[in-house]
N, C-alpha and C positions, 0 to 999 in steps of 0.2 A: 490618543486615548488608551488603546491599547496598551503602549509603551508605560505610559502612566501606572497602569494598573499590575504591570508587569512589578515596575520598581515597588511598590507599594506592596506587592506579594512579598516579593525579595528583606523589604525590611521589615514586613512582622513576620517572615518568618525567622528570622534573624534575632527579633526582641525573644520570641518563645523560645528558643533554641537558649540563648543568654539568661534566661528566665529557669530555664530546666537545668542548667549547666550546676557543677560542684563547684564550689570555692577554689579550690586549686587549680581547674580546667578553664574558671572562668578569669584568675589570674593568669594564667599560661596564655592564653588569647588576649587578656588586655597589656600582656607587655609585648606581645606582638604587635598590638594596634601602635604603641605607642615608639616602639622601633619605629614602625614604618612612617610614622607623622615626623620622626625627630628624623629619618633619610630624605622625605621629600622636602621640608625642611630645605634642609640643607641645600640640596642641587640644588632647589630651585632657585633660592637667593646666590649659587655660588652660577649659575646661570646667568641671571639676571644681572651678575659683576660683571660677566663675561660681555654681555651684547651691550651697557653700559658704562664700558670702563672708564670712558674719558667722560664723565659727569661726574664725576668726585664730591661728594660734600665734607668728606673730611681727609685728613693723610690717610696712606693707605697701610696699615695695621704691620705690626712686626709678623714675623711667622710663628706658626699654631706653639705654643707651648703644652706641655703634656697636663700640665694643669687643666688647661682649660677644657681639653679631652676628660681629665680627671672629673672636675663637675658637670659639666653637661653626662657623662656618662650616668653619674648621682641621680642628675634632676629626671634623669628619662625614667629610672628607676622611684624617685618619690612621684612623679605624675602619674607612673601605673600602682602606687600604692593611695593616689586619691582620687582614679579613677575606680578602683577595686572597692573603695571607703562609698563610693556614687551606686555603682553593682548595688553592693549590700544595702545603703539605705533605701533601694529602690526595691528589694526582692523584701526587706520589711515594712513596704508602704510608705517610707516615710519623704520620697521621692514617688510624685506619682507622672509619669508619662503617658500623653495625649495620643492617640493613632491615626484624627483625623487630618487631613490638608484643608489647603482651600485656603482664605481672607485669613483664617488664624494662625497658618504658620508665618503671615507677614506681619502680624500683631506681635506674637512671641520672640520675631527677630529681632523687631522694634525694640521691645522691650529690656530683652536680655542685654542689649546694646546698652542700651542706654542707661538701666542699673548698673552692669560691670563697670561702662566707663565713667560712673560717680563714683562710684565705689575702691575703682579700683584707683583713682585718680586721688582720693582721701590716704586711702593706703599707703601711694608710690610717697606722697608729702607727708606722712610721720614715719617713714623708713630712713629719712634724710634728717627728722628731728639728730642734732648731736648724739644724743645720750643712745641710740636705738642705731642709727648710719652705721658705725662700725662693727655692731654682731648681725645687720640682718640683711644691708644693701652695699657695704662694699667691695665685695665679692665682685658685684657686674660692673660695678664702675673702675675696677681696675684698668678694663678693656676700655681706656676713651675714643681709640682709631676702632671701632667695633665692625664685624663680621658677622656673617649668618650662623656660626656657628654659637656666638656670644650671645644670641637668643637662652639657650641652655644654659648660660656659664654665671647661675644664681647660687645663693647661698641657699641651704636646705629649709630655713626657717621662713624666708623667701616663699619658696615654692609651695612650700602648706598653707602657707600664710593666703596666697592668692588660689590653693587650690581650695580652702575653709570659704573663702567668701566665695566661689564657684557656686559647691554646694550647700553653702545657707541659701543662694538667692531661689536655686531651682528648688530646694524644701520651701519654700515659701510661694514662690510664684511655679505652675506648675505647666510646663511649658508640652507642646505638641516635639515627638522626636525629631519629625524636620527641622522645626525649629532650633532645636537642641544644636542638629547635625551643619544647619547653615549658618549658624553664629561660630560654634567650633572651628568652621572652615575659615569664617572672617577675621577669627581671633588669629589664629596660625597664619594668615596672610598678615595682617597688619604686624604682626610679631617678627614674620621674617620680614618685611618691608622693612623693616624700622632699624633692620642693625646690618642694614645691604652697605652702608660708606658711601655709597653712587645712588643716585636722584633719576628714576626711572620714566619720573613725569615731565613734561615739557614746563618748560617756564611761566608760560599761558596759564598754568594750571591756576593757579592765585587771583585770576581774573576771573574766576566762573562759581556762577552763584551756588552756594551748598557745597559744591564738592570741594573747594577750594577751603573747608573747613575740619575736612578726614585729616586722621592722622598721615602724615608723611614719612619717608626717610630722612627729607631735611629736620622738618622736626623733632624727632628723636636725635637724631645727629646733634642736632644743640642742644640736648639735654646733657647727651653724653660727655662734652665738651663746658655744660657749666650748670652742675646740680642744682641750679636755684631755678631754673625757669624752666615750661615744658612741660609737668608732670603727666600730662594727658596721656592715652593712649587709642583708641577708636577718632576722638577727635580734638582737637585745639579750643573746642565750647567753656569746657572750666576753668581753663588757662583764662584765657579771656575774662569769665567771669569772676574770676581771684584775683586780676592783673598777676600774674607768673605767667604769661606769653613773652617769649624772649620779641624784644622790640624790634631787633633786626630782622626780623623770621622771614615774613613777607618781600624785604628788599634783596636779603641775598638767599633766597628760595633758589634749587637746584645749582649751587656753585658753593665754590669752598669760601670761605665767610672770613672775611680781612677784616670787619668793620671790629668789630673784639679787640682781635691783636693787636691795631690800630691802634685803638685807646686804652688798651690796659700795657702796650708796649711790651707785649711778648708773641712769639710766632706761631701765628695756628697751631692746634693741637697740643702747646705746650702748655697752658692752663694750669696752676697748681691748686692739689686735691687738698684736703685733708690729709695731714701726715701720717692718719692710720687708714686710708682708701687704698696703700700701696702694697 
């Protein structure tokens, strides 16, 4: 209890401090915050390569190109400019945050969840319309063998575009900060999970009721490998309910996936894009 009430000091004092802060001081801290999410980021999924390298779901990726440095460095930079856009609609009311805990910060995770991943699930599937693919998603889909660093490695139009539905949903639904701060943390895991290459879950996983419907590394893996199916992100529910769930998902879950190459007679990983995806 103690502890509880320790942390609970710690983050409103934190809100008032960010509350009192100038525009400039409170950009200067939110690109710090956001360095530091785009370094853990990173280790962690370049960790999680390490203890899992022989689970492969896809080939494993050419080396870093300075490009790819190039926009993730962009994106860490437009996310602390729609993180700073959140600040300010918040310090004008128009974002209002909760301070209490309890039953409602597991309401609000619910929630946030489960709007982003409608939302953001509509998004990923008109970013792929023809006419829109080429100025706004093919940027990430360059990287098909993708890496943790390919998390970051979006086009700018991209990044706003999913930082705008962030905060319409939290102007609209007005969530407790915990809640805020443990969905935040869900989204950044599922994010790096999802562009690890290697399948960190056991096989079993697919056999167990509810969880076996979270989004995965294999899952995104076969998005990355064939833009029509997959769009999910939190979890595999709208795939399902659009039919866009790549069919094989479940049978070659955690292993590199022959069954594709198989029948389109070409070699993993070689897939062809869209002529302007390159």
């Amino acid at each position: 209890m103690a502890e509880e009430c320790a942390i609970l000091g710690v983050m409103n004092w934190i809100l008032d401090l960010f509350e009192r802060m100038s525009a400039p001081e409170a950009a200067m801290w939110l690109l710090v915050e956001n360095v530091v999410l785009f370094g853990v980021s990173v280790g962690f999924g370049h960790l999680l390569l390490l203890v899992f390298a022989r689970q492969r779901v896809t080939e494993a990726p050419e080396p870093v190109e300075w490009q790819e440095i190039a926009w993730a460095a962009g994106c860490v930079l437009l996310n602390t400019a729609v993180t700073f856009a959140g600040w300010w609609m918040w310090r004008q009311g128009i974002i209002r945050i909760h301070r209490e805990v309890g039953v409602r910060v597991v309401v609000d995770v619910a929630v946030l969840l489960v709007a982003m991943d409608l939302l953001m699930y509509v998004f990923h599937r008109l970013a792929h319309l023809p006419w829109i693919y080429p100025w706004v998603h093919s940027t990430h889909h360059h990287y098909d063998k993708p890496r943790p660093l390919n998390l970051f490695v979006l086009n700018p139009f991209e990044v706003l575009g999913f930082g705008a539905l962030w905060l319409a949903v939290i102007s609209v639904y007005s969530s407790t900060w915990m809640g805020m701060l443990i969905y935040l943390g869900l989204n950044l895991l599922f994010g790096t999970v999802g562009h690890l290459g290697v399948e960190p879950l056991p096989r079993g996983w697919m056999r167990l009721p509810v969880l076996r419907h979270l989004g995965t590394s294999t899952f995104h893996a076969r998005h990355h490998q064939d833009g029509d199916v997959n769009f999910g992100f939190y979890s595999d529910v709208w795939d399902r309910m659009f039919r866009t769930l790549y069919r094989h998902y479940e049978r070659t879950f955690g292993r590199m996936d022959r069954v594709r190459g198989e029948q389109d007679g070409v070699a993993f990983g070689s897939r062809l894009k869209a002529p302007d995806s390159r």
